[in-house]
PDBQT receptor file of N, H, CA, C and O in Angstrom, charges set to zero:
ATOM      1  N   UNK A   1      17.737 -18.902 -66.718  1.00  0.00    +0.000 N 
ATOM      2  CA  UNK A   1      18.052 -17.488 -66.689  1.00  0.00    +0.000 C 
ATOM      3  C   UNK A   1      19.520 -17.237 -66.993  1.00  0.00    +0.000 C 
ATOM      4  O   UNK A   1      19.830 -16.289 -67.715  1.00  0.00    +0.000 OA
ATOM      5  N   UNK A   2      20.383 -17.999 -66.505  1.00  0.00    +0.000 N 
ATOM      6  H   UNK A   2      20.131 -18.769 -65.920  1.00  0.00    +0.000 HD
ATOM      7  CA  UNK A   2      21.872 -18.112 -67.072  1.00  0.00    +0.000 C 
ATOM      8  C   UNK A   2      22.209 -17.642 -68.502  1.00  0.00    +0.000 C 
ATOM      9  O   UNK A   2      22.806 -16.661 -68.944  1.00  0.00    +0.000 OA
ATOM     10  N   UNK A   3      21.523 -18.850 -69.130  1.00  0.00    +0.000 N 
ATOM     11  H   UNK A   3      21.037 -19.647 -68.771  1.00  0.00    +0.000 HD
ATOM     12  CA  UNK A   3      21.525 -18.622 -70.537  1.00  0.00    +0.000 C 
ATOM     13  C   UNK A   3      20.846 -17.314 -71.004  1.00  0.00    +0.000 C 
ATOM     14  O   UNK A   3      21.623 -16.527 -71.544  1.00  0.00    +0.000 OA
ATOM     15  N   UNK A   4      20.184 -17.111 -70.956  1.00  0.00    +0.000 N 
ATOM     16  H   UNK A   4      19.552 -17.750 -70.517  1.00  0.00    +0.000 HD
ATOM     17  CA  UNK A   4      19.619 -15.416 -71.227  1.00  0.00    +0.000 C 
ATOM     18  C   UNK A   4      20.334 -14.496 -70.915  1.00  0.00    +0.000 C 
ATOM     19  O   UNK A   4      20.747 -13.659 -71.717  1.00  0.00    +0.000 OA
ATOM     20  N   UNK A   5      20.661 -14.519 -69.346  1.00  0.00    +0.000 N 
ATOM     21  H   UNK A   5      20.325 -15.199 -68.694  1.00  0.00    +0.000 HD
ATOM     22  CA  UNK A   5      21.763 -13.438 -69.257  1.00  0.00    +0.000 C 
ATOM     23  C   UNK A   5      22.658 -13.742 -70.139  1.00  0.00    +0.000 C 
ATOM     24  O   UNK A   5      22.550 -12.950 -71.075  1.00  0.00    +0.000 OA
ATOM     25  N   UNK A   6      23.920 -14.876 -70.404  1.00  0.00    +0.000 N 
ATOM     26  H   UNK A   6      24.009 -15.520 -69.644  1.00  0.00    +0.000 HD
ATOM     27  CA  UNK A   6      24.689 -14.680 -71.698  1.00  0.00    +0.000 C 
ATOM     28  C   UNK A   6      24.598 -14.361 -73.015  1.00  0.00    +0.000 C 
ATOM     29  O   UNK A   6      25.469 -13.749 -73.633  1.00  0.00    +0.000 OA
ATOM     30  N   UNK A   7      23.443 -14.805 -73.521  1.00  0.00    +0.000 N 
ATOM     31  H   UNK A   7      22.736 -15.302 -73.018  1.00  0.00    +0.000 HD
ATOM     32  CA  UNK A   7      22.619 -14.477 -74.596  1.00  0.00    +0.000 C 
ATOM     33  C   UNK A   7      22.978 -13.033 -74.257  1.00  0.00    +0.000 C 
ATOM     34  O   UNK A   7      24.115 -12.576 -74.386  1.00  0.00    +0.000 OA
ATOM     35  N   UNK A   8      22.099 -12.464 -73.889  1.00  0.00    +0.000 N 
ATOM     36  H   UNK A   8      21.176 -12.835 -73.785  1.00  0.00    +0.000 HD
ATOM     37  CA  UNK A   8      21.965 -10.986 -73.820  1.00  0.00    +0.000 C 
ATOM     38  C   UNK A   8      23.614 -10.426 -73.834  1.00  0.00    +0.000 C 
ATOM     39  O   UNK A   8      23.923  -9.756 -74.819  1.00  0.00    +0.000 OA
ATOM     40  N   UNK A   9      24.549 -10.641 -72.917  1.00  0.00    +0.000 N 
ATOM     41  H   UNK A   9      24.298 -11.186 -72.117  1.00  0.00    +0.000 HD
ATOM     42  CA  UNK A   9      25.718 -10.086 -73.245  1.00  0.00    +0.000 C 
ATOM     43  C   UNK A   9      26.192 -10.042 -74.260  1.00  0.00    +0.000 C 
ATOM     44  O   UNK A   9      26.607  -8.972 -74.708  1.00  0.00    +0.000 OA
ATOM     45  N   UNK A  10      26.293 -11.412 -75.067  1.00  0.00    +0.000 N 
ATOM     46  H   UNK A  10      25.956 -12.281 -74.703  1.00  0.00    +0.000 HD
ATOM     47  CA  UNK A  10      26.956 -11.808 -75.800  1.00  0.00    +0.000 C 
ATOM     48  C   UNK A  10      26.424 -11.213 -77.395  1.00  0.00    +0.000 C 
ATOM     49  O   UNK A  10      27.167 -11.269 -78.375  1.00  0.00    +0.000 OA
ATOM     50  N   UNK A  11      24.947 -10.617 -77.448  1.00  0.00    +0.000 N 
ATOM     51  H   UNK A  11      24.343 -10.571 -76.652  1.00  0.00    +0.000 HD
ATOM     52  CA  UNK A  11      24.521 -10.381 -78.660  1.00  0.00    +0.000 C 
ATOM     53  C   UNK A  11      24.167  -8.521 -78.543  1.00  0.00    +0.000 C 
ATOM     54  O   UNK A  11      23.943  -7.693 -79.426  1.00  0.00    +0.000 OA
ATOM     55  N   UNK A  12      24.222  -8.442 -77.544  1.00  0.00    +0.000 N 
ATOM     56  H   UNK A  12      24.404  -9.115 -76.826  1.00  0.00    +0.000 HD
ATOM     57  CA  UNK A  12      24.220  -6.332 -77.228  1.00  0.00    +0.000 C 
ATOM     58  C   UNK A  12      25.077  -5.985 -76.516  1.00  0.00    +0.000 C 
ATOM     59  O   UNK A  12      25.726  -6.749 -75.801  1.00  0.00    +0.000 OA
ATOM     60  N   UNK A  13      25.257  -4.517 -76.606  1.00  0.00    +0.000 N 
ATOM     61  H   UNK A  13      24.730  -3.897 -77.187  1.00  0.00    +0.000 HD
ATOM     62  CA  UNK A  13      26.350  -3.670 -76.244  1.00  0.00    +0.000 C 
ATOM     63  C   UNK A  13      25.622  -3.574 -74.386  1.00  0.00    +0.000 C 
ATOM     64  O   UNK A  13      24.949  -2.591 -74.079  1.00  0.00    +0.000 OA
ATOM     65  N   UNK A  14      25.767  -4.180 -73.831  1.00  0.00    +0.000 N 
ATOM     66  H   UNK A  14      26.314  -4.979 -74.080  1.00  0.00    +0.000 HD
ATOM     67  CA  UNK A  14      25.502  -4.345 -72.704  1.00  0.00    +0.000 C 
ATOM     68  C   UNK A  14      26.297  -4.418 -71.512  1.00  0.00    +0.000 C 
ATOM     69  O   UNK A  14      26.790  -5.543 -71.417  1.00  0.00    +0.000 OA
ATOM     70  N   UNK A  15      26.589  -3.723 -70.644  1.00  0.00    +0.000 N 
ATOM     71  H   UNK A  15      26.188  -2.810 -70.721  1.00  0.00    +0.000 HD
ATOM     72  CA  UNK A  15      27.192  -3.617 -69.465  1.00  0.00    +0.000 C 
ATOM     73  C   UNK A  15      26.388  -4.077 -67.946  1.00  0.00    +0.000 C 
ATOM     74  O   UNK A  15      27.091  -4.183 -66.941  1.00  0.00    +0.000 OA
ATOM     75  N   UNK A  16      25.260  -4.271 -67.881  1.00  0.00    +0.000 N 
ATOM     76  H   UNK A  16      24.688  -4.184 -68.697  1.00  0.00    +0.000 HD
ATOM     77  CA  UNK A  16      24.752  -4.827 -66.708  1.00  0.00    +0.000 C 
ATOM     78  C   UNK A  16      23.394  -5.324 -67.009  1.00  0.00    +0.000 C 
ATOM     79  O   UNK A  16      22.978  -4.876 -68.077  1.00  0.00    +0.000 OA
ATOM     80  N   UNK A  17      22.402  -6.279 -66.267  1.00  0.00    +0.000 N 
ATOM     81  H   UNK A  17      22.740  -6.644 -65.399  1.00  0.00    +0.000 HD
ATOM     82  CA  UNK A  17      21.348  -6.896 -65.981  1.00  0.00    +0.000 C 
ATOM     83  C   UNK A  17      20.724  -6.653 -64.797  1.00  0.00    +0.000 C 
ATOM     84  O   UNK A  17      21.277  -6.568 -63.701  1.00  0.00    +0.000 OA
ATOM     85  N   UNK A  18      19.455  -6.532 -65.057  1.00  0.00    +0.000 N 
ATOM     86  H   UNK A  18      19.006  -6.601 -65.947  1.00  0.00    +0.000 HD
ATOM     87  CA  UNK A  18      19.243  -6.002 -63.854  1.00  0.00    +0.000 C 
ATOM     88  C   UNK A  18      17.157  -6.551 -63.506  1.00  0.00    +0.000 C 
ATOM     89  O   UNK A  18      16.358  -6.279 -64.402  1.00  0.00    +0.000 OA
ATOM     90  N   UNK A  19      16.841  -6.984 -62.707  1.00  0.00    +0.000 N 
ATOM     91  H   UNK A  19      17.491  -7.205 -61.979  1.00  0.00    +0.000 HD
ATOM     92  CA  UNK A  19      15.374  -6.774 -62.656  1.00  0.00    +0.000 C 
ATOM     93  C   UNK A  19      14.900  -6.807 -60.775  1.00  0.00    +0.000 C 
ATOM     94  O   UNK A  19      15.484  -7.031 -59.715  1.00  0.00    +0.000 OA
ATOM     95  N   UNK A  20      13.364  -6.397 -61.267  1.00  0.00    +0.000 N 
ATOM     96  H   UNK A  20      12.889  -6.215 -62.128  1.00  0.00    +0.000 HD
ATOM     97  CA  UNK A  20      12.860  -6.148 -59.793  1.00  0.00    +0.000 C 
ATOM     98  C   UNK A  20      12.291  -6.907 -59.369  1.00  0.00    +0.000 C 
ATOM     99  O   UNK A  20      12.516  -7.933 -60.010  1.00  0.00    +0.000 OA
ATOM    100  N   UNK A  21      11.554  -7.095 -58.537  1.00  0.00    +0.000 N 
ATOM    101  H   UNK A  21      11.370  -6.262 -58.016  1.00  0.00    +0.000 HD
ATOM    102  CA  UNK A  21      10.837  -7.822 -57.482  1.00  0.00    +0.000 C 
ATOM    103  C   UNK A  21      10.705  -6.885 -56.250  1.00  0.00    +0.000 C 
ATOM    104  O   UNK A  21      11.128  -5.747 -56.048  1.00  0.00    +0.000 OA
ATOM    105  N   UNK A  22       9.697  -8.078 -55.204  1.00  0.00    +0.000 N 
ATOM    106  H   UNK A  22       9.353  -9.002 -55.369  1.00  0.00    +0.000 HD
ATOM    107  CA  UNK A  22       9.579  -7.482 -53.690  1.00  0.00    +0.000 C 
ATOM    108  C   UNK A  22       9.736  -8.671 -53.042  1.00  0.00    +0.000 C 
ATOM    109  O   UNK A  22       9.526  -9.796 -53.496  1.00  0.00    +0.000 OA
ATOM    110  N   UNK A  23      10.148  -8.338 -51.872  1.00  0.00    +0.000 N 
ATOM    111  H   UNK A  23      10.318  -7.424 -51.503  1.00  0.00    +0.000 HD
ATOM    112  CA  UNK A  23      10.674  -8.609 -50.703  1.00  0.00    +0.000 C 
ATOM    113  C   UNK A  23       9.689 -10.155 -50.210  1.00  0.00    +0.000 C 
ATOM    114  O   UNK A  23      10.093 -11.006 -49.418  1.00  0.00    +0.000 OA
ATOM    115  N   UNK A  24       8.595 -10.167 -50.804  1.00  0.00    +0.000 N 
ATOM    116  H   UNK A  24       8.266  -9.476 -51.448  1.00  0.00    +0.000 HD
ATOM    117  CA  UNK A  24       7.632 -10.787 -50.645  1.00  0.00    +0.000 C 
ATOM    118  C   UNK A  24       7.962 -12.240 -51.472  1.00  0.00    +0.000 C 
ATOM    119  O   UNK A  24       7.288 -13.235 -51.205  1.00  0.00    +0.000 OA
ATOM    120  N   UNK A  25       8.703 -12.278 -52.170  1.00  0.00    +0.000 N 
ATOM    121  H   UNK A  25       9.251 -11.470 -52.387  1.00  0.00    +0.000 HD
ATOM    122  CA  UNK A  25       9.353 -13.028 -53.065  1.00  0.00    +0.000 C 
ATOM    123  C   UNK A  25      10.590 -13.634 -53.258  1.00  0.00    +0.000 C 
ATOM    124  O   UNK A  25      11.409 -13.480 -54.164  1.00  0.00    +0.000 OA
ATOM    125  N   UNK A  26      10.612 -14.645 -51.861  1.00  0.00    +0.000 N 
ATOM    126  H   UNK A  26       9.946 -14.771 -51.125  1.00  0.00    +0.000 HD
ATOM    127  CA  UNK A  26      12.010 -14.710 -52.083  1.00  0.00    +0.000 C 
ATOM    128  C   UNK A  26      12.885 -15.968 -52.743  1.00  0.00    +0.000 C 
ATOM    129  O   UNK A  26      14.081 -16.256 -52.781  1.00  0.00    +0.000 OA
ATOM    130  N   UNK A  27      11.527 -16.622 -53.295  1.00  0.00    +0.000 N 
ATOM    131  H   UNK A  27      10.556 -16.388 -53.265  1.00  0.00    +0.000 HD
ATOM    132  CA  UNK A  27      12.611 -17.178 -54.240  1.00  0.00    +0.000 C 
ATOM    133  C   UNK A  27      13.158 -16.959 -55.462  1.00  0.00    +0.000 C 
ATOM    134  O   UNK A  27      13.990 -17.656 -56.042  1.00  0.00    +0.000 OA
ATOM    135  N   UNK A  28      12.548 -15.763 -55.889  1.00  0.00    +0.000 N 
ATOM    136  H   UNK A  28      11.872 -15.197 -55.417  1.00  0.00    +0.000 HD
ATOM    137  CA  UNK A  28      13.213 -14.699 -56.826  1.00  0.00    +0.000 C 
ATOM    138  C   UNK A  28      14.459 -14.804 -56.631  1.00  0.00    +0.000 C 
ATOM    139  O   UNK A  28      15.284 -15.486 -57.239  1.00  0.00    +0.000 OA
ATOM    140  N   UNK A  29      14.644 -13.776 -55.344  1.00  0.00    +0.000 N 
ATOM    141  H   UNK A  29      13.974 -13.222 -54.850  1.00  0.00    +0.000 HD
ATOM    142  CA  UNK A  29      15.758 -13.297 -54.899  1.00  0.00    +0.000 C 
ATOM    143  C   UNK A  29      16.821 -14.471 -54.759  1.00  0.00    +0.000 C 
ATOM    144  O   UNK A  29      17.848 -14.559 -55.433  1.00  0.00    +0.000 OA
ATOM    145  N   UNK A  30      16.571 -15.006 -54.165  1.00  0.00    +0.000 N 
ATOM    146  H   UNK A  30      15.737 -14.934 -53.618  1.00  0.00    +0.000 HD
ATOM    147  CA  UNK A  30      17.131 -16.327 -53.949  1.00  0.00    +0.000 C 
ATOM    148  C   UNK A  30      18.292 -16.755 -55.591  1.00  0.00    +0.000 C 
ATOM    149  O   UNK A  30      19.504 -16.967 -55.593  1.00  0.00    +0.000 OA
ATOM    150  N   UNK A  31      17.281 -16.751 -56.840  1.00  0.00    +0.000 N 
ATOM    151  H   UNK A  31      16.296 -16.580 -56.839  1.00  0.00    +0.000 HD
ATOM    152  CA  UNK A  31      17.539 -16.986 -58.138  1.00  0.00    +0.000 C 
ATOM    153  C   UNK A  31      19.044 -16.108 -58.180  1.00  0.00    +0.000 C 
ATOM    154  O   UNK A  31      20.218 -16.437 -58.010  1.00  0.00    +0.000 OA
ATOM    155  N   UNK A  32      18.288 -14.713 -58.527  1.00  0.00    +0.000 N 
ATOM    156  H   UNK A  32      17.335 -14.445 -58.666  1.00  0.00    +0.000 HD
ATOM    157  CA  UNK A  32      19.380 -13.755 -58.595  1.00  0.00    +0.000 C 
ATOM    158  C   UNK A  32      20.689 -14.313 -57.622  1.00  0.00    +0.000 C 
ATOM    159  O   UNK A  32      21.779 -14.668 -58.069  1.00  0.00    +0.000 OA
ATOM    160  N   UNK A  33      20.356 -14.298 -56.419  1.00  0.00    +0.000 N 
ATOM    161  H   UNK A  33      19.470 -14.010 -56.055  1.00  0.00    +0.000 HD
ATOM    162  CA  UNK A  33      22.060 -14.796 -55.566  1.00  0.00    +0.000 C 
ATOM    163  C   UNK A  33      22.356 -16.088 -55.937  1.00  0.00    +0.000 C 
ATOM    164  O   UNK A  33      23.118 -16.687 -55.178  1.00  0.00    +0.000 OA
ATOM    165  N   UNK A  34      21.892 -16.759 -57.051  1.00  0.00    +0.000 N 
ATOM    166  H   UNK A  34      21.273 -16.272 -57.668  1.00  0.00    +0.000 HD
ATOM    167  CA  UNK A  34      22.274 -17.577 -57.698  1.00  0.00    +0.000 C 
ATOM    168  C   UNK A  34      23.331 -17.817 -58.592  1.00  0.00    +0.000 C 
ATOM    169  O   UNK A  34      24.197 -18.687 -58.671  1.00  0.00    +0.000 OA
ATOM    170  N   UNK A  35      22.962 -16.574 -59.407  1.00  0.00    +0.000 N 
ATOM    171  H   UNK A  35      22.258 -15.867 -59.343  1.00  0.00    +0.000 HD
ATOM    172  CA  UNK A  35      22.964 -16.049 -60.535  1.00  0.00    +0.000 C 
ATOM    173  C   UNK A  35      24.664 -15.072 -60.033  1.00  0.00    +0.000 C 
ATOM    174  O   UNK A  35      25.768 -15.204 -60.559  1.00  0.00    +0.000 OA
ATOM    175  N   UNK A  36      24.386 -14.433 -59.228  1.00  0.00    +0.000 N 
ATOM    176  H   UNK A  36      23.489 -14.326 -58.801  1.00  0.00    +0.000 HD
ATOM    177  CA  UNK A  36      25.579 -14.234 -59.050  1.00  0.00    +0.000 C 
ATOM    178  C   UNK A  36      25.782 -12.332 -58.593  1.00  0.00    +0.000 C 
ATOM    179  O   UNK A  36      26.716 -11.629 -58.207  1.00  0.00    +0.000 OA
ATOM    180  N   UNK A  37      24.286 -12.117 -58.925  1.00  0.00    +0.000 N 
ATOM    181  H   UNK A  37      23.528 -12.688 -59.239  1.00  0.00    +0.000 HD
ATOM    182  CA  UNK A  37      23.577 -10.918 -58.704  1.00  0.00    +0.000 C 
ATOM    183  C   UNK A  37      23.612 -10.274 -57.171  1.00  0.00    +0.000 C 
ATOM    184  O   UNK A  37      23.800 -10.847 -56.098  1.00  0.00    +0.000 OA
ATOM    185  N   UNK A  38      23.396  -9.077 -57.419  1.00  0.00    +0.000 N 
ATOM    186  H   UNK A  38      23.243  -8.611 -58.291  1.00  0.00    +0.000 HD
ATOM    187  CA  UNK A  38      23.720  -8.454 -56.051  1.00  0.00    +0.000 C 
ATOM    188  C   UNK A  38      22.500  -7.569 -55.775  1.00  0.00    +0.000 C 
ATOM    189  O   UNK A  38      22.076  -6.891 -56.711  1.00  0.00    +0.000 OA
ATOM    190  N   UNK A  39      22.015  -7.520 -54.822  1.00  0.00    +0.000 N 
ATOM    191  H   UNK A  39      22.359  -8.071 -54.062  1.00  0.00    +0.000 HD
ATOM    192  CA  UNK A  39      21.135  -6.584 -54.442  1.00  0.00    +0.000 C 
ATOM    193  C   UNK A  39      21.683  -4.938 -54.561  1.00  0.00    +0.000 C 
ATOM    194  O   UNK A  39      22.564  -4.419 -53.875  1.00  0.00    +0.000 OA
ATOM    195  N   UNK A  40      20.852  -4.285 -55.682  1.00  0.00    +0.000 N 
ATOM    196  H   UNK A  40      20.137  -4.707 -56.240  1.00  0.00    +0.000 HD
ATOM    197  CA  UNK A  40      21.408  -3.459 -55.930  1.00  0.00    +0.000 C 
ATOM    198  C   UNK A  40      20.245  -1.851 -55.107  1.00  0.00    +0.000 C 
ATOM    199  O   UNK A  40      20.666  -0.856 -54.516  1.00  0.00    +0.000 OA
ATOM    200  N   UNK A  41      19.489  -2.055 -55.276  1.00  0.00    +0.000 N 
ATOM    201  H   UNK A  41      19.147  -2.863 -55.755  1.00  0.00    +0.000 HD
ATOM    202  CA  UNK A  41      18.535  -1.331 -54.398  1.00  0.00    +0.000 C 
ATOM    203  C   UNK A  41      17.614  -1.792 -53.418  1.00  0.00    +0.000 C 
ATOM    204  O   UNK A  41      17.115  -2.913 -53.523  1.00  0.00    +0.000 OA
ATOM    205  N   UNK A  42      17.296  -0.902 -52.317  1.00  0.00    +0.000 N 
ATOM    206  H   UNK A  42      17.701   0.009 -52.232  1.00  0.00    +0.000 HD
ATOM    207  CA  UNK A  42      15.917  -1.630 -51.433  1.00  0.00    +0.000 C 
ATOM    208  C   UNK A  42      14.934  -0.341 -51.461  1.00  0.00    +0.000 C 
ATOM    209  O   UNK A  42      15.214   0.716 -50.895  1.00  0.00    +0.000 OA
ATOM    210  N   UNK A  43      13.878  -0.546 -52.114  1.00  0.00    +0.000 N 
ATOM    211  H   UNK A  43      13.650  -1.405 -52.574  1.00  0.00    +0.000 HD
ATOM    212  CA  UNK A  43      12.711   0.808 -51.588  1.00  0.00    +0.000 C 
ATOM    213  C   UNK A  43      11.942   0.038 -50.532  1.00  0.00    +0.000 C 
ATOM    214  O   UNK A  43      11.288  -0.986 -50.728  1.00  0.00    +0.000 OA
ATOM    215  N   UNK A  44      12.159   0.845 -49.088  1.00  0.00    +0.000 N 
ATOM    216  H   UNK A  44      12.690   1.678 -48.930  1.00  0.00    +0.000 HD
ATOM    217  CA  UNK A  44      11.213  -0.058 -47.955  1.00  0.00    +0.000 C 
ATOM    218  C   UNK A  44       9.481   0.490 -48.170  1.00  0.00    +0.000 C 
ATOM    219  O   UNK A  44       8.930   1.574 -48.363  1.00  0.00    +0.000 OA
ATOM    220  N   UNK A  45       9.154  -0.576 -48.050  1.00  0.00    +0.000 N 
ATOM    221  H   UNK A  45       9.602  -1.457 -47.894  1.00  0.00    +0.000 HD
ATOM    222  CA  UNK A  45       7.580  -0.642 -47.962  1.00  0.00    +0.000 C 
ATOM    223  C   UNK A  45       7.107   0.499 -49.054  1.00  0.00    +0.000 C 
ATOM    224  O   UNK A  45       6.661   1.641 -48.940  1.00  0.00    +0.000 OA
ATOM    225  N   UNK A  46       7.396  -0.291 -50.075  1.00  0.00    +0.000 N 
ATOM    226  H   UNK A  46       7.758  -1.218 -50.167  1.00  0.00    +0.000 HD
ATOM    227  CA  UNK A  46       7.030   0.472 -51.400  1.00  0.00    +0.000 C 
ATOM    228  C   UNK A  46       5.506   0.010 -52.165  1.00  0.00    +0.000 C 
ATOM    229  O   UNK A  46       4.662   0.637 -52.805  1.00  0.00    +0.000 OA
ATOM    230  N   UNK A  47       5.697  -1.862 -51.597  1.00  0.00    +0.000 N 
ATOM    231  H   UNK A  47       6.382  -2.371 -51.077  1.00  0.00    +0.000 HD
ATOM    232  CA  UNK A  47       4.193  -2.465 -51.629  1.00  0.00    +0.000 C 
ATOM    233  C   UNK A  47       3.164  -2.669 -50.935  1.00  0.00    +0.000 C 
ATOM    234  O   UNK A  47       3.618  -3.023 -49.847  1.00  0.00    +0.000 OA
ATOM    235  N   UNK A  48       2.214  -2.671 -50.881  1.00  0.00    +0.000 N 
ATOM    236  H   UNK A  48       1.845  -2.384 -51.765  1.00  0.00    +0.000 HD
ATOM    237  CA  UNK A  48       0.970  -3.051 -49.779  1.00  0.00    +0.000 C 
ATOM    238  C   UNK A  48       0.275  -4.045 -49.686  1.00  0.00    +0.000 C 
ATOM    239  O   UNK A  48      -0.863  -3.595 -49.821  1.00  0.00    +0.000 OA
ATOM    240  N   UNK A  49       0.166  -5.548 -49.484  1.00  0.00    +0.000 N 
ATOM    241  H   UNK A  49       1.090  -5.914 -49.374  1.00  0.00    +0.000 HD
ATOM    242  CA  UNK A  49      -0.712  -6.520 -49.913  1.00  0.00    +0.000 C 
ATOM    243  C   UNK A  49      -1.270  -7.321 -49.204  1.00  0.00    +0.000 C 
ATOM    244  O   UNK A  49      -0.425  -7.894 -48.517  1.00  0.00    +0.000 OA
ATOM    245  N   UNK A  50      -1.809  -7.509 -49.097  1.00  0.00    +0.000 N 
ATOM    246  H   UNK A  50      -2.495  -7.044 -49.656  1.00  0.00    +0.000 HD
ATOM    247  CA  UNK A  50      -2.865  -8.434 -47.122  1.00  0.00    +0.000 C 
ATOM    248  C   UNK A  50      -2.275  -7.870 -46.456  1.00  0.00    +0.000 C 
ATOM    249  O   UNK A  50      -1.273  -8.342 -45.919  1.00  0.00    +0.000 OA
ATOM    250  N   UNK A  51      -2.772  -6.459 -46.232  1.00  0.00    +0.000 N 
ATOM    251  H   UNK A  51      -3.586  -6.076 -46.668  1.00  0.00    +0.000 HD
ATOM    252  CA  UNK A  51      -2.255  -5.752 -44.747  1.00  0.00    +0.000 C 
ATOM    253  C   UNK A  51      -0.676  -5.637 -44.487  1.00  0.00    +0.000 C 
ATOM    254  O   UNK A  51      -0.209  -5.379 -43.377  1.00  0.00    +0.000 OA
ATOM    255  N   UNK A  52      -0.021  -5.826 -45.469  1.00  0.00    +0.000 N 
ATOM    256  H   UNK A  52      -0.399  -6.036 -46.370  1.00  0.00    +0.000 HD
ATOM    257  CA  UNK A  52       1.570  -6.049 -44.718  1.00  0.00    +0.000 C 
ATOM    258  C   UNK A  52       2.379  -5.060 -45.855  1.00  0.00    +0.000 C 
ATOM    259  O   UNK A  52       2.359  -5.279 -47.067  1.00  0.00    +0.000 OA
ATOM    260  N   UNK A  53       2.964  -4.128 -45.317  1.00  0.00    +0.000 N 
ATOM    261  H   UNK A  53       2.980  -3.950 -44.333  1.00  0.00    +0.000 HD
ATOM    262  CA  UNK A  53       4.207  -4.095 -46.281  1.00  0.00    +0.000 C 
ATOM    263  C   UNK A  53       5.188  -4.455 -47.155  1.00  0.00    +0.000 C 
ATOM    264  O   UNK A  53       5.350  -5.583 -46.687  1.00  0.00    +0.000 OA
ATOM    265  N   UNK A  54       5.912  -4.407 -47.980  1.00  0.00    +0.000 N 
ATOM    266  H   UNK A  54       5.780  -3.491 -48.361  1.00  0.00    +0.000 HD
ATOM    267  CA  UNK A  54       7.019  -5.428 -48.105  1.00  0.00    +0.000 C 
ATOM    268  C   UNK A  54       8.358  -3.963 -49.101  1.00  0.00    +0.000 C 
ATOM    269  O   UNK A  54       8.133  -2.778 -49.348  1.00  0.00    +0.000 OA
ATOM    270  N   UNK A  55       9.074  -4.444 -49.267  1.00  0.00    +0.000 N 
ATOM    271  H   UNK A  55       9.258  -5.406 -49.066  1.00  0.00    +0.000 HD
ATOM    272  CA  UNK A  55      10.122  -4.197 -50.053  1.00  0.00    +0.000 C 
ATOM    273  C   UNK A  55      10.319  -4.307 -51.424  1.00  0.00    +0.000 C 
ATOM    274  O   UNK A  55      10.290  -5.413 -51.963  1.00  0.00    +0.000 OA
ATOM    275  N   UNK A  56      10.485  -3.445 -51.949  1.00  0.00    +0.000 N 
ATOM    276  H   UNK A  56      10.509  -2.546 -51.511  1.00  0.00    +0.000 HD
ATOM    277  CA  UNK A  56      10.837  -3.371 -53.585  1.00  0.00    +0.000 C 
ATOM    278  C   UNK A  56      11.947  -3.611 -53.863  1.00  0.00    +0.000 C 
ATOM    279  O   UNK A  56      12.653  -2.710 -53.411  1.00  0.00    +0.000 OA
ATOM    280  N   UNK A  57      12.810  -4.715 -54.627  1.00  0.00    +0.000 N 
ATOM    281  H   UNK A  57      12.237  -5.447 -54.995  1.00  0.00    +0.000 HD
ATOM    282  CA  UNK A  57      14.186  -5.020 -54.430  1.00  0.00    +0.000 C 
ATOM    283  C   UNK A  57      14.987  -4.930 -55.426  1.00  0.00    +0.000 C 
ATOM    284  O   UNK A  57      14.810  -6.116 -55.704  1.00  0.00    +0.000 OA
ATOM    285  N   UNK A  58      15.695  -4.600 -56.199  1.00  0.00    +0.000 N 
ATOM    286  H   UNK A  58      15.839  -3.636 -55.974  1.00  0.00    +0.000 HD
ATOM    287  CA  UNK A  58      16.341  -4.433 -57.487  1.00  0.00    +0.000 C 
ATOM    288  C   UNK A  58      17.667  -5.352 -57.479  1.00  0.00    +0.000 C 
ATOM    289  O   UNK A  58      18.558  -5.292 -56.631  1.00  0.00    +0.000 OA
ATOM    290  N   UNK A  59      17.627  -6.085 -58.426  1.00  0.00    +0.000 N 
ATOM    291  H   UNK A  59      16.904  -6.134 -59.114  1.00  0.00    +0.000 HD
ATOM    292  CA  UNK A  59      19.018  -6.932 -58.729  1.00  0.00    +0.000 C 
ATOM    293  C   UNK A  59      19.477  -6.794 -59.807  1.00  0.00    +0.000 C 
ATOM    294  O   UNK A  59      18.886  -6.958 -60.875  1.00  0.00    +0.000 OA
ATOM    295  N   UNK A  60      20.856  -6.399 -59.602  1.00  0.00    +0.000 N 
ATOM    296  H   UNK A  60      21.337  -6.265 -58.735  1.00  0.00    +0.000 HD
ATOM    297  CA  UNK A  60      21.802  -6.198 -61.053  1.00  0.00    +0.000 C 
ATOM    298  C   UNK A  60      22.868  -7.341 -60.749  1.00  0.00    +0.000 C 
ATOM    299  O   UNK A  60      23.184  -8.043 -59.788  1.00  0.00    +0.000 OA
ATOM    300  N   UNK A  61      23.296  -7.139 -62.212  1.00  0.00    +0.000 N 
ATOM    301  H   UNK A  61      23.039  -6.569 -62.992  1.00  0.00    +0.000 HD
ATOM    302  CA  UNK A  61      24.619  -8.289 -62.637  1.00  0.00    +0.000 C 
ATOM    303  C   UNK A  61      25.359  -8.119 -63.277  1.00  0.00    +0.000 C 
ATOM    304  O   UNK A  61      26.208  -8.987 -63.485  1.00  0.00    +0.000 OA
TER     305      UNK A  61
């Protein structure tokens, strides 16, 4: 994903990166704070899935 994000800077007029996920997923998230990414939004209990709620999470870079 590194490489993509540079890719992407490096070939468009681009100022930020950004993708979603849920809360349910955290080695997503995990990636992104890898990456260097910040949690940029939380929608609480935006999903529903075996009975449980979870979080909609947005990461930019």
């Amino acid at each position: 994903m590194k490489l993509w994000i540079n890719h992407l800077f490096n070939t468009l007029p681009l100022v930020r990166v950004a993708f979603s996920t849920w809360s349910g997923n955290e080695r997503m998230i995990r990636v992104g704070e890898k990456l260097g990414m910040q949690i940029e939004a939380k929608i609480h209990k935006a999903l529903y899935y075996n009975g449980q709620y979870y979080d909609s999470i947005r990461m930019v870079y």
